[in-house]
C-alpha positions in Angstrom: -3.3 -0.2 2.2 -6.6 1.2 3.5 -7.3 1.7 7.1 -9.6 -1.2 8.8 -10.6 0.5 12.1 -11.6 -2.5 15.0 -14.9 -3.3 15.7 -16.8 -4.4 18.8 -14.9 -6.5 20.9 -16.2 -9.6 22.4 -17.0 -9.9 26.1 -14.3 -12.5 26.2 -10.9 -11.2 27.2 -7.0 -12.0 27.8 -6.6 -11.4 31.3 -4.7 -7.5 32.3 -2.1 -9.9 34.3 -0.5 -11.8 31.2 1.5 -10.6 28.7 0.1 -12.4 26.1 1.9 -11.2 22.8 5.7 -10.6 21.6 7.1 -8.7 18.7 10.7 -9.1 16.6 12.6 -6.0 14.3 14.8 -7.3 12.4 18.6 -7.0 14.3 16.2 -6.4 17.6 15.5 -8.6 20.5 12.4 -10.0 21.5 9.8 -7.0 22.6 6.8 -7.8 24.4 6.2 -4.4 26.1 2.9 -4.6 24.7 0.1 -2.7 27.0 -3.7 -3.5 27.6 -6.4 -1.1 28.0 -8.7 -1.8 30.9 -11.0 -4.1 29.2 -8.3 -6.2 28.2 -9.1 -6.5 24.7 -6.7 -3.9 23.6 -2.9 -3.8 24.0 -0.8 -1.0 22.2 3.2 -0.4 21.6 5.2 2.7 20.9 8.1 2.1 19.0 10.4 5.4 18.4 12.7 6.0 15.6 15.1 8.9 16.4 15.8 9.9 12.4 17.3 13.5 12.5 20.5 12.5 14.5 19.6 13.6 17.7 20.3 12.1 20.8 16.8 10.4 21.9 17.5 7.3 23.2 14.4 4.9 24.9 14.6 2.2 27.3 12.3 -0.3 27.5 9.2 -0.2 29.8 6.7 -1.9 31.0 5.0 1.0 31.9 5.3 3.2 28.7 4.9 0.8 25.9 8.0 1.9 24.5 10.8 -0.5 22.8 14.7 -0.4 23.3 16.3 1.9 20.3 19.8 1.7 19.0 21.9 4.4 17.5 19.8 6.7 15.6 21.4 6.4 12.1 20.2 2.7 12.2 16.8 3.5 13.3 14.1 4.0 10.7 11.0 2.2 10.3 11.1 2.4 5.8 13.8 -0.4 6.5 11.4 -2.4 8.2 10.2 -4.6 5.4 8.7 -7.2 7.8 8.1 -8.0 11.3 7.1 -11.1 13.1 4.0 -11.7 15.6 3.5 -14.0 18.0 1.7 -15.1 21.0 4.3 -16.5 23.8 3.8 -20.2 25.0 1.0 -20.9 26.9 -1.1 -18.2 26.9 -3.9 -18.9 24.5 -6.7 -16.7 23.2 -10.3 -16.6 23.9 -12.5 -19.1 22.5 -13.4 -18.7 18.9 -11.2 -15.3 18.8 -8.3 -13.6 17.2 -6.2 -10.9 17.4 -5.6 -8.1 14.6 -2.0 -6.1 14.5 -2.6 -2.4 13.2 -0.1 0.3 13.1 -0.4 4.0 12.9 2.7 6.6 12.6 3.4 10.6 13.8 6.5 12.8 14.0 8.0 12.8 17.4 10.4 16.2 18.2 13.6 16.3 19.6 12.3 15.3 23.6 10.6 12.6 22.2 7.4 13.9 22.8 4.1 12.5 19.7 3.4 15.6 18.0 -0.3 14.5 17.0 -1.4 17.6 16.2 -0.1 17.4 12.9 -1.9 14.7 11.6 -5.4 16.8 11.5 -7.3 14.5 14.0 -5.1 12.0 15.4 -3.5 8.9 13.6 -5.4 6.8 11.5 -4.5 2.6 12.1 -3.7 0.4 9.3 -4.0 -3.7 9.5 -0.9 -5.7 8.8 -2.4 -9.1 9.6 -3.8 -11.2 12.2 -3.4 -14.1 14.7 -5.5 -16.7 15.3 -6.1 -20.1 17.3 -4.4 -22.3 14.6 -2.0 -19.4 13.8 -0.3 -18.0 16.7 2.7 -16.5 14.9 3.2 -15.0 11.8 5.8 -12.4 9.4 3.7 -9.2 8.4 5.2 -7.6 5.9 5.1 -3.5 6.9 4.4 -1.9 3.6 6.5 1.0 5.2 9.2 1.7 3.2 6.6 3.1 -0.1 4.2 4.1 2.7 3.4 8.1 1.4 2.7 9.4 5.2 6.2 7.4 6.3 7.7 8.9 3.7 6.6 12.5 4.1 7.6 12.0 8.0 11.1 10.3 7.3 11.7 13.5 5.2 10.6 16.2 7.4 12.4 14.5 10.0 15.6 14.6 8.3 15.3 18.2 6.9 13.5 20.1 9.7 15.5 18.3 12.7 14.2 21.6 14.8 10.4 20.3 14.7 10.4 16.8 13.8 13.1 14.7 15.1 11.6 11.2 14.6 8.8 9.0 13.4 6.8 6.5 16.6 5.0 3.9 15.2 2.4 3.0 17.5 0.7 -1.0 16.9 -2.2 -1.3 17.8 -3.9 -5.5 18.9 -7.4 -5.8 18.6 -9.3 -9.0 20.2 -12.0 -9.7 17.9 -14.5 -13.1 17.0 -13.4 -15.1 14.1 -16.4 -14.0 11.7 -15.1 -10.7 11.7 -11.2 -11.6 11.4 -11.9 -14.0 8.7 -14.4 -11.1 6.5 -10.8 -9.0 6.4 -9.7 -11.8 4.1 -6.4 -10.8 5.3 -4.9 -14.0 3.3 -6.0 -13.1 0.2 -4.4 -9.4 0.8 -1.4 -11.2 1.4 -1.5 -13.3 -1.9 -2.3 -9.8 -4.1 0.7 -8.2 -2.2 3.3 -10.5 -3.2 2.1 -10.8 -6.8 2.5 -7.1 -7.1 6.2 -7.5 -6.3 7.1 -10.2 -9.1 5.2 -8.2 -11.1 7.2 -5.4 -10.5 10.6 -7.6 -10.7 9.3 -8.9 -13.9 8.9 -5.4 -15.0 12.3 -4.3 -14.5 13.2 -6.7 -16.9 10.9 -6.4 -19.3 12.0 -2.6 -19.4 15.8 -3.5 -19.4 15.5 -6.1 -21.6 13.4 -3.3 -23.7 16.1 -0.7 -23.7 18.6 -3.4 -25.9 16.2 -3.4 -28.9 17.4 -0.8 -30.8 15.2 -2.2 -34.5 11.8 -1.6 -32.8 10.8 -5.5 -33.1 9.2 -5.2 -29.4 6.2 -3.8 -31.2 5.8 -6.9 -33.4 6.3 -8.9 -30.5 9.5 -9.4 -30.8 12.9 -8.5 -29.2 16.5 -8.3 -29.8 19.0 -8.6 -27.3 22.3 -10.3 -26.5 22.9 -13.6 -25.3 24.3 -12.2 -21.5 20.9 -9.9 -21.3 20.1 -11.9 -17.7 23.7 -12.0 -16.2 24.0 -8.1 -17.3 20.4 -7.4 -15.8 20.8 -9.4 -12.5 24.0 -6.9 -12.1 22.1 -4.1 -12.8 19.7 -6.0 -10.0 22.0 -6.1 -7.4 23.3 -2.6 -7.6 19.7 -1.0 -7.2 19.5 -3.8 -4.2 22.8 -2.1 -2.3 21.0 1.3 -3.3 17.8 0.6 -1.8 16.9 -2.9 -0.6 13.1 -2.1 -1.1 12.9 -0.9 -4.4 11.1 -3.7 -6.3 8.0 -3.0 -3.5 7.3 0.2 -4.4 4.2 0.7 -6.6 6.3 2.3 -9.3 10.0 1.5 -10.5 12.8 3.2 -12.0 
């Protein structure tokens, strides 16, 4: 997914004093640590994922942006597949206005500390989706777990512990006018994203339904195969599921 950086915020603004939005990971509590810039149009979360075993732990605060973590061998954000959004009761948004969720990502070393220099000029923010006045909650999914820059982090993480200990994911809310949420066409992103992934199921078994035809009728259109192909396949399913639950959203498939 390409970066879409915010534009110009509207004068309108969610007051500094409210806490406007809140934030689940799945097997997480509800988070809503979420911090606004002085204008009021911009709130921002750090969320740290200790990956190289060490022994960075972060409490929640108000005051930091920074989510509760568990132990670190649970915490990684490529098993985030989705996340859910919200804005808590009774705090609506301003008038004809939405609010777009980005993330961005850096290694973090063994104090905890961002290590943006490695990034070559900062982190660039991605959009996962938006809220709006007749949608004011809604499941993103992350797109992390076949996300090239996650995975390069996630690796170094785990093979370099002495430099990078650790992936934060930083999301970003923007407060912008309708027009400009609804020129994202976020919804028809959404639409594309989860045809990719039955085309990618329905790929797997096209390719293992593939491998039983052993007379080459597949090229006449064609195929042979026997009659317990789907109750063989959806075992063969389930296994690369335990293996990695994520595999049928990755671009490409084994």
């Amino acid at each position: 997914m390409e970066a879409e950086q915010p534009s110009t915020f509207p004068a309108a603004a969610i007051p500094m004093s409210s806490q406007p939005f809140g934030l689940i990971l799945p097997g997480h509590n509800v988070i809503t640590d979420f911090i606004p810039d002085v204008t009021g149009t911009k709130f921002t979360l750090n969320l740290p994922f200790p990956m190289s075993g060490s022994s960075i732990v972060a409490g929640a605060s108000c005051t930091t942006g920074t989510a509760p973590q568990k132990d670190a061998s649970a915490q990684s954000p490529l098993s985030i597949t989705d996340l859910v959004f919200f804005l808590l009761p009774n705090i609506p948004l301003p008038p004809n206005c939405g609010a777009l969720l980005y993330w961005s990502a850096l290694p973090i070393d063994s104090s905890g500390n961002v290590l943006s220099n490695v990034s070559g000029g900062g982190p660039t923010f991605e959009l996962l989706g938006a809220l709006t006045p007749t949608k004011p909650s809604a499941v993103f999914r992350t797109g992390w777990s076949n996300h090239e820059q996650l995975l390069s982090y996630a690796e170094q993480s785990m093979s370099n512990s002495q430099m990078f200990s650790g992936i934060m994911i930083t999301l970003g809310v923007s407060i912008e006018p309708l027009d400009n949420i609804d020129n994202l066409q976020i919804d028809q992103k959404v639409v594309t994203d989860r045809k990719n992934i039955a085309k990618n199921i329905a790929t797997d078994l096209f390719n293992y339904l593939q491998s039983f035809d052993d007379v080459g009728n597949a090229r006449n259109g064609w195929m042979t195969v026997p009659t317990n192909v789907f109750e063989r396949w959806f075992k063969r399913f389930e296994s690369k599921l335990e293996r990695d639950s994520n595999f049928f959203m990755k671009n490409s498939i084994e």
